[in-house]
N, C-alpha and C positions, 0 to 999 in steps of 0.2 A: 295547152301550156298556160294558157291565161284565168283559164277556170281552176289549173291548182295551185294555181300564184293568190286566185282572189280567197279560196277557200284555207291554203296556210296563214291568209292577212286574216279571214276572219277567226282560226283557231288560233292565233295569236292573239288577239282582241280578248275573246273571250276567258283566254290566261289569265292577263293583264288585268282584265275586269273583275275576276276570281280573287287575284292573289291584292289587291285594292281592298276589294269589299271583306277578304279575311283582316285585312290589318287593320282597316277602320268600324267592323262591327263584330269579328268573330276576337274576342279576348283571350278565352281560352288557349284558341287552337294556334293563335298569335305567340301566347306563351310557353307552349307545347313547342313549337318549330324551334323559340329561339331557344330552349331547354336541349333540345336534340344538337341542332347547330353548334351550341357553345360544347357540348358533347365531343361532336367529329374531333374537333381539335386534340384534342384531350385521349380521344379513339379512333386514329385513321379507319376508315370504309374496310373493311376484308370479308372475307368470306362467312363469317360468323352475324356476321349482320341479318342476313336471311331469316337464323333463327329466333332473334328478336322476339318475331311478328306472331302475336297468335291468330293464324287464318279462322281458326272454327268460331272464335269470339266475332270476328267480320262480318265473317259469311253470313252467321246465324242475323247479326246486325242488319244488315242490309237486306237479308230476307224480311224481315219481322218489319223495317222501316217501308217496302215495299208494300207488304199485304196487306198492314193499316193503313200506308198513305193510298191505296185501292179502297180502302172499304171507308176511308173517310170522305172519300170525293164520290163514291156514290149515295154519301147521305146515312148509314146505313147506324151509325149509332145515334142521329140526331132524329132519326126516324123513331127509334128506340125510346129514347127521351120525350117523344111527342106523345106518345101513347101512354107514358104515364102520368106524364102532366093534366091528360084530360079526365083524371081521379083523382082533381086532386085541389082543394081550395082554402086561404090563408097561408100568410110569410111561413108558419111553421112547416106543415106540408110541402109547399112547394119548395124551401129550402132543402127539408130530408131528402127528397127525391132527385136534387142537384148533387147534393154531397153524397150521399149513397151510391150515383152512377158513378160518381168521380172516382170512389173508394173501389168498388168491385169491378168496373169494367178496365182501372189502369191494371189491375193484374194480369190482363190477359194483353190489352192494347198499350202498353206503355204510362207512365204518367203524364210525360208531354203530347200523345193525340187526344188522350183524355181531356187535358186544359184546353185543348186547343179547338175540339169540340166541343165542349158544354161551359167553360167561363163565358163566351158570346153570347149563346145560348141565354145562357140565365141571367147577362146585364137586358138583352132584351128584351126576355121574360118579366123584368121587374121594372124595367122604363115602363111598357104596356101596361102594368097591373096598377103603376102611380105607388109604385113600393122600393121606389130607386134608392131611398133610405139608409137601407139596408146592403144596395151593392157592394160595400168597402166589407160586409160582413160575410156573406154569402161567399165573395171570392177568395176572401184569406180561408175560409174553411173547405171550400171547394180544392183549394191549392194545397192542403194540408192533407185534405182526403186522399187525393192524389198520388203525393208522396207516400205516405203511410201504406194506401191500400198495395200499391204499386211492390213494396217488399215482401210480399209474403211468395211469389212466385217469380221464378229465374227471368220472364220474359214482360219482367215490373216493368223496369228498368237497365238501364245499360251497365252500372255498377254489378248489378245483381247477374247479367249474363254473362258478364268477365268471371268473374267471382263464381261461377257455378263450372263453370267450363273450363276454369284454371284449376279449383279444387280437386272436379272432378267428383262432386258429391253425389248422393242419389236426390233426385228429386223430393221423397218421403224425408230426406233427412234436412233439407233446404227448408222445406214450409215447416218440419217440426220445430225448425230454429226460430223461424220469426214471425209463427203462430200468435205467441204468448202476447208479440207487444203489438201483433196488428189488432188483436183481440179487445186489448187496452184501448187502442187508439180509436177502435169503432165505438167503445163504448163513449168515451170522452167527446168524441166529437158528436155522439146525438145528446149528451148534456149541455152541450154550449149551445145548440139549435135551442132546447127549450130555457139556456138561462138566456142568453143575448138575443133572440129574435121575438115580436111582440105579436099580438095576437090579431091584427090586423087581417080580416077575410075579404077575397074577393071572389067575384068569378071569374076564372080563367078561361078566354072565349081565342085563347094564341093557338091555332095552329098553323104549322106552313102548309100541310097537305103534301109532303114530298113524295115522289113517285119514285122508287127504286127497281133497278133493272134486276130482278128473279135471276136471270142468266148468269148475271156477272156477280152478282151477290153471293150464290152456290158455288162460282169459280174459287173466289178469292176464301171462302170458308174453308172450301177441299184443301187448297196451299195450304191455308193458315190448321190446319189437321196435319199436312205432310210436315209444316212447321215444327209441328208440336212433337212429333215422330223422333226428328231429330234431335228436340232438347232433349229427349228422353231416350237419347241414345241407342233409338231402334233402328233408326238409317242416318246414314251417313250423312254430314250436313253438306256437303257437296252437291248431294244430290236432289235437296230440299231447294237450293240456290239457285244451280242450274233451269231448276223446271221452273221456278216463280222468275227468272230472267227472263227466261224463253215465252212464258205467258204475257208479260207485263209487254218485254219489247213487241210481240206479235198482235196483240190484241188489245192493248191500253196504255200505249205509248207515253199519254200525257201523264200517268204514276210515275214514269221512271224520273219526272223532274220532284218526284214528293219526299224522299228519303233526304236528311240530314247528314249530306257529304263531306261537311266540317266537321261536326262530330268522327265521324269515319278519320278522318285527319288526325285528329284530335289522339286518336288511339294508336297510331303509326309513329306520329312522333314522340308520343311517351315510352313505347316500347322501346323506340332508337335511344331514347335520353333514358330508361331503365337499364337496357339492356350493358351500355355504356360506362354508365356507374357502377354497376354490379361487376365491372373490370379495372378498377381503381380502386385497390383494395384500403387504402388509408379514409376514403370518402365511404363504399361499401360498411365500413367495420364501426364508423361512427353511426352511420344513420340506422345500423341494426341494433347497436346501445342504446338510441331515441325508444326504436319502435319495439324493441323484443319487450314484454310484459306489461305495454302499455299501450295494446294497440287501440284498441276500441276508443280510450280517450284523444290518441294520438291524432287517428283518425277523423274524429269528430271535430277536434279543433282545428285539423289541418280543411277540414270539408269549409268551415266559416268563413275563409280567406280562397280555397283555389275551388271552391265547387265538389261537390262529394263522388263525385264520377272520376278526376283526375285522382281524387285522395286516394281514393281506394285503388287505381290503379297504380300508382307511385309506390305505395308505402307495403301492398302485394309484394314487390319485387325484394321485399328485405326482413318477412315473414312466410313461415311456411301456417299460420293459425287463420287461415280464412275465414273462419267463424266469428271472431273475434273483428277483425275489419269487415265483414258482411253487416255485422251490426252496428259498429259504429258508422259505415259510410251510411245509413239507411236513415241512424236515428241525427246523422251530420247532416241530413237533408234539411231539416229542422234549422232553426237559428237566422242567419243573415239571411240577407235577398238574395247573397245568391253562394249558398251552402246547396243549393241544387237548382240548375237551371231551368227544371219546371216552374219555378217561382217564378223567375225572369218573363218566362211566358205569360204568367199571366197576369204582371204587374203590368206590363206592354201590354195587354190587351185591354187592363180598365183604363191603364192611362190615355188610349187611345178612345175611350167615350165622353160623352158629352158631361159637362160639369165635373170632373173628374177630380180629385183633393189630394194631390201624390203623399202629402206632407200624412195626415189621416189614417192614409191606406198603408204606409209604411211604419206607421207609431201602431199602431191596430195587428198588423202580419207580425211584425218582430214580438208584441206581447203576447200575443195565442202561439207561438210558436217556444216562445221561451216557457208556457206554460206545459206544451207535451213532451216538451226534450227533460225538461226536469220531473213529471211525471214517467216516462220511459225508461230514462236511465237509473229511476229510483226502483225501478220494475226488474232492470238488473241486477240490481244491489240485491234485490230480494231472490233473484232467481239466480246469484252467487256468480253473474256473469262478467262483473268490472272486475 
């Protein structure tokens, strides 16, 4: 009796501790709750509620948060990143090979394990080389890379696995949409490596020498395969979830604290506060006059102020042209600090090193970024997409 009195005190606690640390650090999901809450009122709880939720956008979510947050605690892209680094000498160089991982591996790992991996990484990298200089450079293009590279495939990002799995599109038809302007964006961003970065050589003598477990490496690839199965709608995503639960709880317990739970939050109660609205037809009828033929810009500007993951989930619900908010929430990434919460990531992580210039790093992000959204969107125009 006393052991489940002490264990309701401690799941209590850790509530308490939860629903704290959303109000004082998670903003979004903060906004999201009281969006949904002010909602109920407005739409008492009934049975309809249920179908709000889109489970397969979750599922896929929380599988995909698990198998990265496995393969990043085994090292296994920084291990990646060691081995090219040791090819590789001068700010030019070893910057392309920063922004490049950042660009091609968030397609497959997300943009936030991306930053979260390799912006450390390369302020390290550049303390050690005596080319710290250039930090405030490297991570605005790294953070850019990131974004950018992260849209061209459904498992970039989170806006993009909503938006795929709402659509309902083919895979072939997804990367043919936002081919064109990641194409731009790779291009653009190895022209700022050679106009803004100086020709400064060194040798590169950084390795960690990290040792990664073969066993678990091969486990989590096979998921991350049965993953892909299911965005591609060959099996069932239930059953992709299932089996990466059942691995992770059995065999790598410590992953299951790695996935972004808020986030998960974050998508429940927009759904509740979507679902909600789209049943108050004088509120429904206005916000589809806003968004019917101007989503993309809609979109984009609503991404500057709530983050381009909520925008594109909001403004979904009052459009049936997913194409159109696929591209704007993508190129909404773009702009403020936090037009996409990978930025945030890795502003918190240079702000968190030594010498650090917030003031600098913030006049320096906002201008390379206002230079690819106006580059991008002029990529539209040309490609008769606004």
């Amino acid at each position: 009796m006393i052991d489940k009195e002490v264990h309701k005190n401690e799941l209590l606690n850790i509530i308490v501790s939860a629903i704290k640390y959303m109000f004082t650090k998670e903003i979004v999901t903060t906004v999201a709750f009281v969006l949904a809450v002010v909602s109920v009122f407005f739409v008492p709880p009934d049975n309809k509620y249920a179908g709000y939720i889109d489970y397969s956008t979750l599922g896929l979510l929380l599988t995909m948060m698990c198998i990265m947050g496995g393969m990043r605690r085994l090292g296994v892209f920084s291990k990646l990143g060691e081995r090219l680094l040791l090819k590789v000498s001068g700010i030019k160089s070893i910057s392309l090979v920063f922004i490049l991982l950042c660009f091609f591996t968030s397609m497959f790992i997300t943009n936030d394990v991306s930053l979260i991996t390799f912006v450390p990484f390369a302020i390290e990298v550049l303390d050690m080389s005596g080319l710290n200089m250039y930090t405030i450079k490297l991570v605005t293009l790294q953070t850019v890379a990131a974004n950018l590279g992260s849209m061209v495939m459904p498992m970039g990002n989170p806006q993009n696995l909503f938006l795929y799995s709402t659509s309902e599109m083919k895979i072939s038809e997804f990367i043919k949409i936002m081919m064109p302007y990641a194409f731009v964006s790779l291009v653009l961003l190895i022209v700022c490596v050679f106009l803004f970065m100086g020709k400064e050589k060194t040798q590169l003598k950084y390795v960690r020498k990290n040792k990664i477990n073969t066993a678990d490496t091969i486990m989590y690839i096979v998921l991350f395969l049965i993953c892909l199965l299911a965005i591609l709608k060959i099996l069932p995503i239930y059953i992709s979830l299932i089996i990466t639960l059942l691995y992770v709880i059995i065999f790598d317990r410590s992953t299951i604290k790695t996935p972004d739970y808020f986030l998960l939050l974050t998508f429940v109660f927009l759904f509740v506060f979507i679902g909600n609205i789209g049943r108050i037809d004088v509120i429904r009828h206005f916000l589809e006059t806003i968004v019917t033929g101007h989503e993309k810009i809609v979109t984009f500007i609503s991404s500057q102020f709530m983050s381009n993951v909520p925008a594109a989930i909001l403004l979904s619900g009052f459009t049936t042209k997913y194409k159109e908010i696929l591209i704007g929430s993508n190129i909404g990434g773009l702009g403020t600090i936090i037009a996409s919460m990978a930025s945030l990531i890795s502003f918190k992580l240079y702000a968190a090193s030594e010498e650090s210039d917030k003031v600098s790093y913030l006049l320096w992000f906002t201008g390379i970024n206002i230079l690819f959204a106006v580059v991008l969107f002029s990529i539209a125009l040309l490609l008769m997409e606004v």
